[in-house]
C-alpha positions as MATLAB code, in Angstrom:
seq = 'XXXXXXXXXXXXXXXXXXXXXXXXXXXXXXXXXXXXXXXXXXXXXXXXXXXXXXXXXXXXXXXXXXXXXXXXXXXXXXXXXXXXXXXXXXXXXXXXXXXXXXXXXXXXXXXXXXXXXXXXXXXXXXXXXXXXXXXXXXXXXXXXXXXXXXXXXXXXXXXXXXXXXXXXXXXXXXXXXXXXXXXXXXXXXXXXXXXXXXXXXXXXXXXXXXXXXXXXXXXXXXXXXXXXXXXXXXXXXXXXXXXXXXXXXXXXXXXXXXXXXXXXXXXXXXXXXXXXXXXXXXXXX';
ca = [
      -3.433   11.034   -8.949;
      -2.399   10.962   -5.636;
       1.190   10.349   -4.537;
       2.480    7.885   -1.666;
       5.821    7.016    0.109;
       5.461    3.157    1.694;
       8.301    1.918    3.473;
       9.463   -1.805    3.161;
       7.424   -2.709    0.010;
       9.826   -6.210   -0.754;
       7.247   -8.176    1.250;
       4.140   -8.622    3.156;
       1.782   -5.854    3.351;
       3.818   -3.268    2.216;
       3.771   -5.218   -0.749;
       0.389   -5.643   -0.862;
      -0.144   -2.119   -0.500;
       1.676   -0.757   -2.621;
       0.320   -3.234   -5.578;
      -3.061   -2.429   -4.626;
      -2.508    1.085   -4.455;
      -0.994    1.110   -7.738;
      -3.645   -1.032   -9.338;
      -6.302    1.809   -8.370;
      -4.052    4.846   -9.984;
      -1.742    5.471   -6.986;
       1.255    7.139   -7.538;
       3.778    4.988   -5.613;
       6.984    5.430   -4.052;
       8.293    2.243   -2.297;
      11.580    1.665   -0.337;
      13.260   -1.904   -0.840;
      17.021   -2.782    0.635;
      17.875   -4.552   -2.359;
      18.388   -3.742   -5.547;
      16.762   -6.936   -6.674;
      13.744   -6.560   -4.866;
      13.557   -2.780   -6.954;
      14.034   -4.055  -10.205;
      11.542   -7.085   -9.485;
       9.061   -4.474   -8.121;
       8.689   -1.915  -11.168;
       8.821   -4.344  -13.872;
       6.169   -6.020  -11.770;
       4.516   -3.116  -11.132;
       5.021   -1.016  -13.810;
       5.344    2.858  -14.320;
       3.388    4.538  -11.360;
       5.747    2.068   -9.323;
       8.963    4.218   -8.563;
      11.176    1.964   -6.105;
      13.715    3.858   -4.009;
      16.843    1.943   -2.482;
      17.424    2.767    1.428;
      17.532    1.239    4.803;
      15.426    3.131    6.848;
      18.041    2.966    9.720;
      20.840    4.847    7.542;
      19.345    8.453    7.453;
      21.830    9.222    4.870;
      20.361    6.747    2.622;
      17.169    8.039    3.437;
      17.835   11.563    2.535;
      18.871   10.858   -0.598;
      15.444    8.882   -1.649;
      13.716   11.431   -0.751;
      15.847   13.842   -2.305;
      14.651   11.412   -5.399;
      11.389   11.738   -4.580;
      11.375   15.411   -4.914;
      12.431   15.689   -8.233;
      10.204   13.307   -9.246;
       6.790   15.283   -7.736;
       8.757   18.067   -9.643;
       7.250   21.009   -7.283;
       4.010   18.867   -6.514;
       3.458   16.850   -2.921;
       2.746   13.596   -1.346;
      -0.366   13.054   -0.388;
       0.408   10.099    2.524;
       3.640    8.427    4.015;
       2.856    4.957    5.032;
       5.755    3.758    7.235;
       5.526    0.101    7.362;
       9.006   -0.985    6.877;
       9.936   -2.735   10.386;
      11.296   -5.510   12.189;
      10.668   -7.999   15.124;
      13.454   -9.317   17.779;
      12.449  -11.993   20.250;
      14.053  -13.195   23.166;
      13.685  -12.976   26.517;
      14.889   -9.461   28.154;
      16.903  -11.293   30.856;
      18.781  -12.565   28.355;
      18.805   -9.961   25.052;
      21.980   -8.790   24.062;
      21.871   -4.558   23.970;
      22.983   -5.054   19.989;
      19.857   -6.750   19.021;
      17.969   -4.163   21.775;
      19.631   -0.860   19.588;
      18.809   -2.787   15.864;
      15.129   -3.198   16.725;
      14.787    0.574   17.890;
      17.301    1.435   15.099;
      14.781    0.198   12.932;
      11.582    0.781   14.193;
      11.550    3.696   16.099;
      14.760    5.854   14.707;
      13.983    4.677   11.302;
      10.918    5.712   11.517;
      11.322    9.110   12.372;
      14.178    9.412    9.840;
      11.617    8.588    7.060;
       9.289   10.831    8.657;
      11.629   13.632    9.038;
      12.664   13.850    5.794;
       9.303   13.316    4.079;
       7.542   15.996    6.069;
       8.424   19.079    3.604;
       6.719   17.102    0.885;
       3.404   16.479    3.342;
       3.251   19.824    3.813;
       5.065   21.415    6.839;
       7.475   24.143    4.893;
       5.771   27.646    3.901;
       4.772   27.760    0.339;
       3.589   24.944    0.019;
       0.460   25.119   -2.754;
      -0.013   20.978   -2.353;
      -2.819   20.393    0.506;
      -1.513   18.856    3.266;
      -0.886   14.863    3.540;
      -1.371   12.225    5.727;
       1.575   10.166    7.729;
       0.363    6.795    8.492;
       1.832    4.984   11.271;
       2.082    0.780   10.940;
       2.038    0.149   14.773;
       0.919   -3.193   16.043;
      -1.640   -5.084   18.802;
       1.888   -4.943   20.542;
       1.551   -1.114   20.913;
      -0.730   -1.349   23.602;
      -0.186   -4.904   24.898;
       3.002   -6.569   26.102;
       4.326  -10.105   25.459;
       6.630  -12.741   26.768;
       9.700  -12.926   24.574;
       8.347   -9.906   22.549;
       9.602   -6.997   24.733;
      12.378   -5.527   22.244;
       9.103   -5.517   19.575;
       6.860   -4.414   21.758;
       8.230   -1.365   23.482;
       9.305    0.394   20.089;
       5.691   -0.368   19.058;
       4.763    1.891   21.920;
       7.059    4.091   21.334;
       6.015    4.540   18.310;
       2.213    5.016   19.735;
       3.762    7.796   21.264;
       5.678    9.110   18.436;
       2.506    9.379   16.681;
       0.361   11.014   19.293;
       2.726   13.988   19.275;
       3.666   14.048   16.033;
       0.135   14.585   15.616;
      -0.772   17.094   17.730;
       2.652   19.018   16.938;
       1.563   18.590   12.957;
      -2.045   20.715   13.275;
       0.088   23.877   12.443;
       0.763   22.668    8.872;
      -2.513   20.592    8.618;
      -0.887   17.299    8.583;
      -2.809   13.991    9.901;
      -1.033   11.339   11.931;
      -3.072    8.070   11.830;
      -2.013    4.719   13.869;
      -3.067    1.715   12.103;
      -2.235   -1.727   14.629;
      -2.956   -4.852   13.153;
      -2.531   -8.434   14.863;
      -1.916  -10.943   13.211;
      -1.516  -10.910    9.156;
      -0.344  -13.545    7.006;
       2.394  -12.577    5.641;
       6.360  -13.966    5.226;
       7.241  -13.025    8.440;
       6.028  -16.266   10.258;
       8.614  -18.412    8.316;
      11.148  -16.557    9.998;
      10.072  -16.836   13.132;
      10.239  -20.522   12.117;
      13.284  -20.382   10.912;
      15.120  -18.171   13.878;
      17.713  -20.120   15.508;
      16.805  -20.437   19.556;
      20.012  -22.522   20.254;
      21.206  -19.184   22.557;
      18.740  -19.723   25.123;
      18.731  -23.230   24.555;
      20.277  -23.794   27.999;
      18.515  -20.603   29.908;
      15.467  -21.530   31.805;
      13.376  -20.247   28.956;
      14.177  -22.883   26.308;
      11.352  -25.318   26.417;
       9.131  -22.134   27.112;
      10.816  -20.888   24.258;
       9.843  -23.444   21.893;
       6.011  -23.909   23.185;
       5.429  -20.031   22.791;
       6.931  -19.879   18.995;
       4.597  -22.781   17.913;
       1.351  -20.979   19.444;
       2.183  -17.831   18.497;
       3.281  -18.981   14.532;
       0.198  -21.095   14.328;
      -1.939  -17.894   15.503;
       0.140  -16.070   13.269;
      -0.762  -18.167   10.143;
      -4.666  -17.743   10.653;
      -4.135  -13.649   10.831;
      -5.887  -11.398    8.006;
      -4.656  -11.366    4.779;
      -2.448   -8.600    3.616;
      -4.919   -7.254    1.352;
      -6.882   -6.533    4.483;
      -4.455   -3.899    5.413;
      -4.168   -2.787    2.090;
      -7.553   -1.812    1.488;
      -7.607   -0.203    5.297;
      -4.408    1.892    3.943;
      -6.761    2.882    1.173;
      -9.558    3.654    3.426;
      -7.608    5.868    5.641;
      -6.017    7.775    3.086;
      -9.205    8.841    1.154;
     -11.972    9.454    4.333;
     -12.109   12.729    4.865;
     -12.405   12.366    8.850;
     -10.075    9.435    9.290;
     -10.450    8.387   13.004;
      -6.928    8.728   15.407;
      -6.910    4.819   15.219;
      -7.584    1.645   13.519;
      -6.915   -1.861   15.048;
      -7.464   -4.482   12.753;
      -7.661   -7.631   15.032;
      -8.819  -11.078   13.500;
     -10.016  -12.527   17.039;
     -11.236   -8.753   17.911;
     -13.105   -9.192   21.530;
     -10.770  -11.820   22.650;
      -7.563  -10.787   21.067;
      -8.056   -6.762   21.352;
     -10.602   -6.075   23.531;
     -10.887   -8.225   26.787;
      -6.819   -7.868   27.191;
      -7.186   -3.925   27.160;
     -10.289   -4.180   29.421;
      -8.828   -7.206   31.740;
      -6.892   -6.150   34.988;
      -3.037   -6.641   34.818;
      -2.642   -9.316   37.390;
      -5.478  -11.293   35.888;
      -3.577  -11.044   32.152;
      -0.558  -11.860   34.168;
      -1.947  -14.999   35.336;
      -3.456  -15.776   32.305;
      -0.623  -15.633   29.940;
       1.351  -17.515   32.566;
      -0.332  -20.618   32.270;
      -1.361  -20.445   28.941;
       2.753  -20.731   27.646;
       3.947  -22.026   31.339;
       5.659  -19.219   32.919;
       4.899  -19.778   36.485;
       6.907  -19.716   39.503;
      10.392  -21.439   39.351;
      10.131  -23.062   43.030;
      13.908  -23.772   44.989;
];
């Protein structure tokens, strides 16, 4: 049976993975921030569905799951960490306050390696360790490589975390430990009502507003034609098991157009582009 830590399992495609996972003799260990959401989840789930109660942000917290985890593998190891659990701030930058700036790397950048950190002697990396070496899997995001307007808090720690991973990987060969990147676009998933729902009114009166309002229709009606969660979760699968997993996976509904010509397409020219596509051009006196 193999064993795996997901982060953020109360919705979306940590949810989905972790109940497709389970449904195919995964051992699961899933982290929820409400106690509700963990009681829902195992009798839902059932017994190879262990929830754990943390915020990845609080590393206390987050030591002491793990600490729970342990004595539940009673001696034996995990075979991945999936960290999935993360959040998305939008705004423009001009404009941002530094709290909402610190919460989103809080969350998915310093959470992140919190989990990490304190998962890491159960993948492997501390001598005597008779379980073979596990896999960290690392939910990045389209908006890992590529930048977008109003996005920027979401979008940098996504490439931090692209960094993150890249070293983490090559500073994990010693114990035999795999870092994998995994960077969806769009996925249909619970998220998009709450970008519905966020409240704009602070840059109501900024230049942005009306740009405001056109981007979060296009990019919620994108977002509600994404992949389905199970997508992901069978890609989760897929990268656990395969013995040569690749570095990374992008898992793009509108691949050439939404992955591939903006990685290939000068700056300037994606400049221009997204400029007139959501109307940021030129302020003239």
């Amino acid at each position: 049976m193999n064993n795996v830590l997901i982060t953020g399992v109360s919705t979306g495609m940590g949810r989905a993975a972790a109940e497709y996972l389970v449904a195919r003799g995964y051992r699961v260990f899933g982290s929820v921030r409400r106690a509700e959401d963990a009681r829902a989840l195992r009798e839902r789930l059932g017994d190879n569905f262990t929830p754990l109660l943390f915020d990845v942000a609080d590393e206390a917290a987050v030591k002491a799951g793990l600490a729970q985890v342990t004595e539940a593998l009673a001696g034996a190891g995990l075979d991945a960490l999936v960290n999935n659990a993360g959040m998305a701030v939008s705004g423009p930058l001009m404009y941002l306050s530094a709290e909402d700036l610190r919460r989103q790397f809080d969350v998915n950048v310093f959470g992140l390696m919190n989990v990490t950190r304190a998962a890491l002697p159960l993948l492997g990396a501390r001598e005597g360790h008779t379980h073979p070496p596990g896999r960290i899997l690392n939910i990045s995001s389209v908006g890992g490589r590529l930048a977008f307007p109003f996005l920027g808090a979401y979008t940098s720690s996504k490439h931090a975390l692209e960094a993150l991973s890249d070293t983490l990987r090559r500073e994990l060969r010693i114990w035999g430990i795999d870092v994998i990147v995994l960077q969806p676009g769009s996925v249909r998933t619970e998220i998009w009502d709450k970008a519905e729902a966020q409240d704009l009114s602070p840059y109501a009166r900024t230049p942005y507003g009306p740009i405001l309002e056109k981007f979060r229709e296009f990019f919620i009606a994108q977002g509600r034609k994404g992949l389905a969660p199970e997508v992901m979760a069978r890609l989760i699968q897929h990268v656990i098991e395969t013995p040569r997993p690749k570095a990374r996976y992008a898992a793009v509904p509108d691949y050439v157009s939404g992955w591939v010509l903006p990685r290939l397409m000068p700056d300037r020219w994606l400049d221009a582009l997204v400029g007139k596509q959501l109307g940021l051009e030129r302020r003239r006196p």
